[in-house]
C-alpha positions in Angstrom: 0.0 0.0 0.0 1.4 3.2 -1.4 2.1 6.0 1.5 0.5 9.5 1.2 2.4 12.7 1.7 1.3 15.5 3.2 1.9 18.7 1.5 3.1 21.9 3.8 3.0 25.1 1.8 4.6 28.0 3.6 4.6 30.2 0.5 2.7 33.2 2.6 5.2 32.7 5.4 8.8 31.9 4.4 7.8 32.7 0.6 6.8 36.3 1.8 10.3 36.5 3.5 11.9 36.2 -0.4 13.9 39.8 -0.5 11.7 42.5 -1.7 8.2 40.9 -1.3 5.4 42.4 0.6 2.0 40.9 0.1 -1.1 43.2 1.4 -3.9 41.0 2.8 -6.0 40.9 0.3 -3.3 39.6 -1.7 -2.4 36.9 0.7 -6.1 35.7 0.9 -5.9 35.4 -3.2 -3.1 32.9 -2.9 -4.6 31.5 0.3 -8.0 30.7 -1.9 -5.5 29.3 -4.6 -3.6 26.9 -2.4 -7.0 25.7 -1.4 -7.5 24.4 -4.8 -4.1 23.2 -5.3 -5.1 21.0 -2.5 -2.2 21.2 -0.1 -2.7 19.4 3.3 -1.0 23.0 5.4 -0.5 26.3 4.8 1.4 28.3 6.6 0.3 31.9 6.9 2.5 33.8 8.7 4.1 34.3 11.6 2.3 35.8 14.2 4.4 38.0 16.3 6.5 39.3 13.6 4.3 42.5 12.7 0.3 43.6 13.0 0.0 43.3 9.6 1.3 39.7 9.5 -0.8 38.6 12.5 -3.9 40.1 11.1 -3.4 38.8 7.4 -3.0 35.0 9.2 -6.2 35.7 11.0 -8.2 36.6 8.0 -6.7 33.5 6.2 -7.9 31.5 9.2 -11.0 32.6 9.1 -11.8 31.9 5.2 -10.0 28.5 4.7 -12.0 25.7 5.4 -10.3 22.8 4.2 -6.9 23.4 4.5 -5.0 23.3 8.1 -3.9 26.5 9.0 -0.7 27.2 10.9 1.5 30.0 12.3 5.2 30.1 13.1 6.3 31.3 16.3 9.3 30.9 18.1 9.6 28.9 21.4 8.6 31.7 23.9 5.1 32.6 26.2 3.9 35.4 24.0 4.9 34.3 20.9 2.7 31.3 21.2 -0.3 33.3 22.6 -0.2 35.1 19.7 0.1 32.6 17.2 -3.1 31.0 18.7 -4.7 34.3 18.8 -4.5 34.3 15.2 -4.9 31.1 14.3 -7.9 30.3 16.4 -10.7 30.8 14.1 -9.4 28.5 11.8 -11.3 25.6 11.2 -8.5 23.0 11.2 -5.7 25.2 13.5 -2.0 24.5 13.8 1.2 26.0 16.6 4.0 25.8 14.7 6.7 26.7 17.4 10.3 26.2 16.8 14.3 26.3 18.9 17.6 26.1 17.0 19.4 22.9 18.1 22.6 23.5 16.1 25.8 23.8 18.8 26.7 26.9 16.4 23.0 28.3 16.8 22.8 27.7 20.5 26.5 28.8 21.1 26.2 31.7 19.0 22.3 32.5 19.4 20.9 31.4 22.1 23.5 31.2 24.3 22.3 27.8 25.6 23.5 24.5 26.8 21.4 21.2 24.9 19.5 21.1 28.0 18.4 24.4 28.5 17.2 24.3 24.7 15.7 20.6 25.3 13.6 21.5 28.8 12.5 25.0 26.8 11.6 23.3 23.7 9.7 20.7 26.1 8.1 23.6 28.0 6.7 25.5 25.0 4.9 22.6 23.3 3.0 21.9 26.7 2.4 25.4 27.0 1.0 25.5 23.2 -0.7 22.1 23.8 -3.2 23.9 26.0 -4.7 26.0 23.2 -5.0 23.4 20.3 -4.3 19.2 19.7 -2.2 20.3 16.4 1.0 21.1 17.6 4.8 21.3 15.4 7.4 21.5 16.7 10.5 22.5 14.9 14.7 21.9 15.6 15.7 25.0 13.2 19.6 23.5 11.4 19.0 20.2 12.0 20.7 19.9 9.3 23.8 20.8 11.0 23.0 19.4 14.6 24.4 16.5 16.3 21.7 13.3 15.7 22.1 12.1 18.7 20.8 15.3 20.5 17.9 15.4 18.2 17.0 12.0 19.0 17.0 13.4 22.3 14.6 16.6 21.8 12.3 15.0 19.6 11.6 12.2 22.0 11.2 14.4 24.6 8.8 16.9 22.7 6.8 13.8 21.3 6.1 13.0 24.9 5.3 16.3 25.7 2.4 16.2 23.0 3.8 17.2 19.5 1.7 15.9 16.3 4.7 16.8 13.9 8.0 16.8 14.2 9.8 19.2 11.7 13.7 18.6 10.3 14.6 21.9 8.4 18.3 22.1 6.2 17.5 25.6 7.6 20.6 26.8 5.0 20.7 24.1 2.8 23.8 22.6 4.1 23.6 19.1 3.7 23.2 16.2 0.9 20.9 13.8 -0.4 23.1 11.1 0.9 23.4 12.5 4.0 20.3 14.4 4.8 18.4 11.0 4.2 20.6 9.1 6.7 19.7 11.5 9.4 15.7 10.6 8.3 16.1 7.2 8.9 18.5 7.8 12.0 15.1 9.8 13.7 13.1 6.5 12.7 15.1 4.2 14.3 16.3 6.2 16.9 13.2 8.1 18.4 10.3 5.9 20.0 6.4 7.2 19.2 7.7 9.0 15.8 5.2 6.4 13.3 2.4 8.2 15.7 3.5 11.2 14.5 4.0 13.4 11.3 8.2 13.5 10.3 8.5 17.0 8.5 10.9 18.1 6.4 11.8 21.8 5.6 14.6 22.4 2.7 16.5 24.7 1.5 18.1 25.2 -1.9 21.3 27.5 -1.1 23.1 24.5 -2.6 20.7 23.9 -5.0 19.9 20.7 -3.1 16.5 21.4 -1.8 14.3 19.4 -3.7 16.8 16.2 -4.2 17.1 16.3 -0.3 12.9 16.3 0.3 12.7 13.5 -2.0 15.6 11.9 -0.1 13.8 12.6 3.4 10.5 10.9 1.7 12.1 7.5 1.0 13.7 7.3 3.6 10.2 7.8 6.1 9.2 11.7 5.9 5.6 12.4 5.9 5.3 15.8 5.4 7.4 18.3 2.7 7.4 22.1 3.5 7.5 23.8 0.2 6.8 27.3 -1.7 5.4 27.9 -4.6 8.3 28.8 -7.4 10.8 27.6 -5.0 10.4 30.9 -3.1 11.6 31.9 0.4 15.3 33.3 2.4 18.4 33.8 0.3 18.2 30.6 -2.6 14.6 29.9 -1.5 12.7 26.4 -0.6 12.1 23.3 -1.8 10.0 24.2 -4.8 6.0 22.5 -4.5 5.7 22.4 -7.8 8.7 20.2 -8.3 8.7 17.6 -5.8 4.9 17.0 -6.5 5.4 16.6 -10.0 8.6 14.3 -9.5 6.4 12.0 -6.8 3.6 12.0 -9.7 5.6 11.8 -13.3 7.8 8.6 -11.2 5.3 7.2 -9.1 6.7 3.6 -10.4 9.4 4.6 -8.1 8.2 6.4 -5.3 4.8 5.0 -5.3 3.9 7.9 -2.8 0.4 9.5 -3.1 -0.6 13.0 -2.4 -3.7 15.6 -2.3 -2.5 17.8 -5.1 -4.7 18.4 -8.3 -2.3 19.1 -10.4 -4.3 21.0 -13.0 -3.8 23.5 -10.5 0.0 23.9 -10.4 0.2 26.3 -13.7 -2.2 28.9 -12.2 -1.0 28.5 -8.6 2.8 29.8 -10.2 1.3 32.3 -11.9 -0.5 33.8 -9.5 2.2 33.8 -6.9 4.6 35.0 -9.5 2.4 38.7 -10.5 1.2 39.3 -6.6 5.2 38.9 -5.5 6.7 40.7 -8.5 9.3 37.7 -8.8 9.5 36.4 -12.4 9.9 32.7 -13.1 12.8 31.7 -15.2 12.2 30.8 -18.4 13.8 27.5 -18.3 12.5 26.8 -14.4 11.3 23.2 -14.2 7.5 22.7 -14.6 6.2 25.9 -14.9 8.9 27.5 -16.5 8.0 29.4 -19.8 10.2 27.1 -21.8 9.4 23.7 -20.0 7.1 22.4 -22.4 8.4 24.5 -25.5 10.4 22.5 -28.3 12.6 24.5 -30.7 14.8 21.9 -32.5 13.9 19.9 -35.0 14.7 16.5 -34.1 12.8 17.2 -30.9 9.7 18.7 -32.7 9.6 16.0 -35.2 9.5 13.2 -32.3 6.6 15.4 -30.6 4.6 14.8 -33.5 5.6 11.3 -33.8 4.8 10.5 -30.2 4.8 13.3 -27.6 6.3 10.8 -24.4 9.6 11.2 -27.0 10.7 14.5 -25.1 8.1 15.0 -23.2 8.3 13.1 -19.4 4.8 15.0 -18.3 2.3 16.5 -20.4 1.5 20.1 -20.1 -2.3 19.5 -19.4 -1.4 17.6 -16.4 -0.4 20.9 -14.7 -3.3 22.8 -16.1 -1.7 23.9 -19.0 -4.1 24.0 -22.8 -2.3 23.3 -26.0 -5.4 24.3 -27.7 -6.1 28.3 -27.1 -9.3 29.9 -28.0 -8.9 32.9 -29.8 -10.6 36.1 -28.5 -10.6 39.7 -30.7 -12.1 42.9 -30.5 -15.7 41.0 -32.2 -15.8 38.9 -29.1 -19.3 39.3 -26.9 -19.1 38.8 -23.8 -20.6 35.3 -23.4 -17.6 34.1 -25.1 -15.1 36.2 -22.7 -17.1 34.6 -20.1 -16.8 31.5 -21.2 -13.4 31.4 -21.4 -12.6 32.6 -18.1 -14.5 29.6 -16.9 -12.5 27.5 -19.1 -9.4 28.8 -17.7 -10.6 28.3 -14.1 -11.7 31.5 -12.7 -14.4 31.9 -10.5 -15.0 35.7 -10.6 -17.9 38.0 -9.3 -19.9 39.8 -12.0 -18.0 43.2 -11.0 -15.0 41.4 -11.4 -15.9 40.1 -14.4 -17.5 43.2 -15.9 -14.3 45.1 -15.1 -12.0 42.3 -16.9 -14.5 42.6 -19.9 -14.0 46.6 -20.0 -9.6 45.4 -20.1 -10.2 43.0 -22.4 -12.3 45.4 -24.6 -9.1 48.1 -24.5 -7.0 45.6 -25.3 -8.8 44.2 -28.5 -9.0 47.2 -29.9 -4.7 47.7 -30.0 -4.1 43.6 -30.2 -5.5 41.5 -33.4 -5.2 38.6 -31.3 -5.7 38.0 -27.3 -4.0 35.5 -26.2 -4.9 33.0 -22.9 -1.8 35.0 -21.2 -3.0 38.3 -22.3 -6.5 37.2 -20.5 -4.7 36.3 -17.4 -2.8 38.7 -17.2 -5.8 41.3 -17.2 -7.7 39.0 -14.4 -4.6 39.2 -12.1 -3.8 43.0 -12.5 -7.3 43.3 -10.6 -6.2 41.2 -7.8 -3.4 43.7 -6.7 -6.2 46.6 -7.1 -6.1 48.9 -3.6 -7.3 51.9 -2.7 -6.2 54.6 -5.6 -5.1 57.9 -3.8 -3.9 58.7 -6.9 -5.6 58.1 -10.2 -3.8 58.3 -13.3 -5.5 61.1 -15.9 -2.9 61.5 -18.8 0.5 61.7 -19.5 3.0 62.2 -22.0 6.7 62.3 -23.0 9.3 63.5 -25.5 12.8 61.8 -25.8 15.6 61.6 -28.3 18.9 60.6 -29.3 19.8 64.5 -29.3 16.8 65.9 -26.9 16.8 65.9 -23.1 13.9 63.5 -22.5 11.2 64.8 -20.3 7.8 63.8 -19.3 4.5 65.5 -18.2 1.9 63.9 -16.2 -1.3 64.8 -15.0 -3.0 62.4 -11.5 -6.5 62.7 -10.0 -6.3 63.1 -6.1 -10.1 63.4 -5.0 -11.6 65.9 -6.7 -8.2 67.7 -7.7 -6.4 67.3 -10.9 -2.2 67.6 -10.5 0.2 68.5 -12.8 4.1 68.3 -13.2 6.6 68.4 -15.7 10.1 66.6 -15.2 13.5 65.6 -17.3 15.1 62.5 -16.7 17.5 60.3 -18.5 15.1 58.5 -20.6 11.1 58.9 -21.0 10.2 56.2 -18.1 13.0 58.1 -15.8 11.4 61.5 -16.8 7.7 60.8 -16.3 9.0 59.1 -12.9 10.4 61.8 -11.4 7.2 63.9 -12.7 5.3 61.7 -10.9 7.2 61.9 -7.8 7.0 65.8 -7.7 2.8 65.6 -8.0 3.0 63.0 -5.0 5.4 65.3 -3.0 7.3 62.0 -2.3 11.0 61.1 -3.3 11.6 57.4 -3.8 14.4 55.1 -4.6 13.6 52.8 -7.8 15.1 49.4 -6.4 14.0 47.3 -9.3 12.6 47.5 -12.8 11.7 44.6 -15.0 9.8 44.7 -18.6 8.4 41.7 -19.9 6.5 40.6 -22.9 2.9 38.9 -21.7 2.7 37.4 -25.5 4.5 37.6 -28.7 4.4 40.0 -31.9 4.5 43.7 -31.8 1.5 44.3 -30.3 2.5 42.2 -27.2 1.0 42.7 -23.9 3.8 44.4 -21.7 4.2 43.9 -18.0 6.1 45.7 -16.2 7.1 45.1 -12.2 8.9 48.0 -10.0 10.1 48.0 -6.8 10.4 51.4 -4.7 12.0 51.9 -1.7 10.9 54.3 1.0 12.4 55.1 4.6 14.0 51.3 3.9 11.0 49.5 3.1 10.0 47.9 -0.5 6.7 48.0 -2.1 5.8 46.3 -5.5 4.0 47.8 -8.0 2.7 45.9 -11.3 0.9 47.5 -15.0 0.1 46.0 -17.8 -0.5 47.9 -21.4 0.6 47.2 -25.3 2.3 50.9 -24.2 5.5 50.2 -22.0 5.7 53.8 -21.2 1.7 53.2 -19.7 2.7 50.5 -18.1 5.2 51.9 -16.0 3.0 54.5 -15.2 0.8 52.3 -14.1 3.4 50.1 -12.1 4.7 53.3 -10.2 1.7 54.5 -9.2 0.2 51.0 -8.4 3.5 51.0 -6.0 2.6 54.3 -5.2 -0.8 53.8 -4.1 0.3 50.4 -2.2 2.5 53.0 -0.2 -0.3 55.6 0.8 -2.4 52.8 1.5 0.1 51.6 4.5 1.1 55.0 5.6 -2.7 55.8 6.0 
């Protein structure tokens, strides 16, 4: 009888810690809804003590999900715990997720504790979280770089204490496949109750090991993987979901693990992630990558129309991918937009939809040809909609090999129209900094990326920035066959996201 894995996503957690990612709430309960569908067995939604924002986005995840166990991080101490549960309590299935470094360089350097002042803490803080809620982890943070005999130690003693899940994080992806999944099957020999219990495992990639050391852990008697969505999280990122589902599912002769995951949802689950964060998936990323199921040579597209299995392992429809696209124009009614937005998988409200329809009506009437991405990509650009303080009403710019470029723009604030002129090297730097004098705000442009949405010169462009402001990053995200609109839109979308904190 084949085992089943459980699935841990803590894309909204350690995903969110990813270097220059800050997800609003709303934002967080988009991908929350997603991961629902995906079908993954935990998510983790934030971490409690680490800011209001975080604790109140992990309560209003808690309080939507219904299917999924919900679970926040929080380190082994009193309040830290009270607050996870505080947030967490609504939840329908709720989770402690409480953790200690048991590393001698961690404790040495960190904590400045002996083993046994980290083992009776550790002991004391899942008894103490045991007394809000039966679902309780407990994490050893660089196990991958402890000592196994003292981790046979602590996770005995916390097992006895009442843990349900006993986590084992490469916390900086240190180790090997070889050896990561010795010290897996050195906890199942070695510590008594741990088939009662779930054995977690928490990778990460700085090596680029992440993924060959989960699927290590698994054979060797891990229950549970800790992943993000597009590999995401601190420095190199996580294990990537997407990966080791698809590796348990494409060689299930081998594994012959099972798992909750409808795949048909992997595709969408990226892409979402990948617009609300602002971090772009690379092209030849495994999976979901632009290029994973693309074939340019020719002895590899002639065998693909011989017998698709010749280069292809997976097929693209198994993780929601179509390789037949309907084709949508400016002639297009609306039944036939909303068709295909049910076709694609959205389940929108009729503003929503209506306001998609309006997009996809601009759009036809610059594009011959809209595109499935072009579609998506108007449906998302609504998720990261907050309040506008400032409305864009026109804007325009003048550059040239031998002109100084400058750029005038004119924004709605309430009932008052503003309007400033600015130079700048290059239009997008000129209508910038005009935008930055009608806001009265100076900001430090800490990323800029342009992309193509589809092909052809009328191709959808997307365009991500990143401001900085008093040290803090905020993503902003427009789409337009115009890239000078759409990085209008993109700094004022980051703009707005701004105001929206500060006020």
């Amino acid at each position: 009888m084949s085992r089943k894995i459980k699935i841990f996503d803590t894309t909204l957690r350690d995903g969110e810690q990813t270097p220059g990612v800050n997800l609003n709430i709303q934002e967080k309960l988009e991908i929350a809804r997603q991961l629902e569908k995906l079908g993954v067995d935990v998510m983790e939604a934030g971490f409690a003590i680490a800011s209001p924002g975080d604790f109140e986005a992990i309560r209003a995840v808690a309080a939507e999900i219904k299917n999924v166990t919900v679970a926040s991080l929080c380190r082994a101490v009193e309040k830290d715990i009270d607050r996870a549960w505080e947030a967490v309590k609504n939840a329908v299935s709720p989770r402690i997720h409480t953790f200690i470094a048991t590393s001698d360089i961690h404790m040495k350097h960190k904590l400045k504790m002996s083993e046994d002042e980290v083992l009776e803490r550790a002991v004391a803080m899942v008894k103490y979280a045991k007394k809000y809620c039966s679902d309780i982890e407990f994490s050893a943070e660089d196990a991958g770089r402890s000592r196994p005999a003292f981790l046979h130690r602590i996770f005995q003693a916390v097992i006895d204490a009442g843990a349900t899940c006993i986590n084992v994080p490469d916390t900086v992806g240190y180790t090997t496949p070889g050896e990561f999944g010795n010290l897996i099957k050195g906890i199942m020999e070695n510590v008594k109750g741990i088939e009662k219990v779930d054995l977690s495992v928490h990778c990460h990639n700085d090596l680029g090991m992440a993924v060959a050391n989960t699927l290590a852990a698994v054979e060797n008697g891990a229950t549970q993987i800790e992943c993000t969505v597009n590999g995401l999280g601190e420095r190199a990122g996580n294990a990537s979901l997407e990966e080791v589902v698809m590796a348990l599912t494409t060689r299930k002769n081998y594994y012959n693990f099972t798992h909750n995951i409808d795949t048909t949802q992997i595709y969408r689950t990226s892409k979402l992630v990948s617009s609300l964060t602002g971090v772009l998936v690379q092209p030849n990323k495994a999976v979901v990558g632009e290029n994973a199921f693309a074939h340019e040579s020719g002895i590899h597209q002639h065998g693909i129309l011989n017998e698709k299995s010749t280069y292809e392992i997976m097929t693209p429809e198994s993780i929601g991918l179509s390789q037949n696209k309907m084709v949508l124009g400016k002639l297009s009614g609306r039944h036939a937009f909303e068709d295909k937005l049910k076709e694609m998988g959205y389940t929108l409200d009729q503003e929503a939809i209506n306001k998609a329809f309006e997009k996809f009506k601009e759009l036809a009437d610059k594009k011959k040809v809209i595109l499935d991405d072009d579609i998506q990509a108007l449906v998302e650009e609504r998720v990261s909609q907050i309040p506008e303080m400032y409305q864009l009403v026109s804007f325009q710019t003048n550059s040239g090999n031998k002109v100084i470029a400058n750029g005038v723009v004119e924004l709605r604030r309430e009932d008052s129209i503003i309007t400033e002129a600015a130079t700048g090297d290059g239009p997008v730097d000129a209508i910038f900094n005009a935008i930055e004098r009608a806001v009265g705000i100076e900001l430090k442009l800490a990323g800029y990326n342009l992309r193509a949405v589809t092909g052809g010169k009328d191709a959808l462009g997307e365009v991500t920035v990143k401001v900085e402001n008093n040290g803090k990053i905020f993503v902003g995200r427009g789409i337009s066959t115009d890239i000078i609109e759409a990085s209008v839109k993109a700094y004022l979308n980051a703009i707005n996201r701004m105001m929206s904190e500060i006020n």
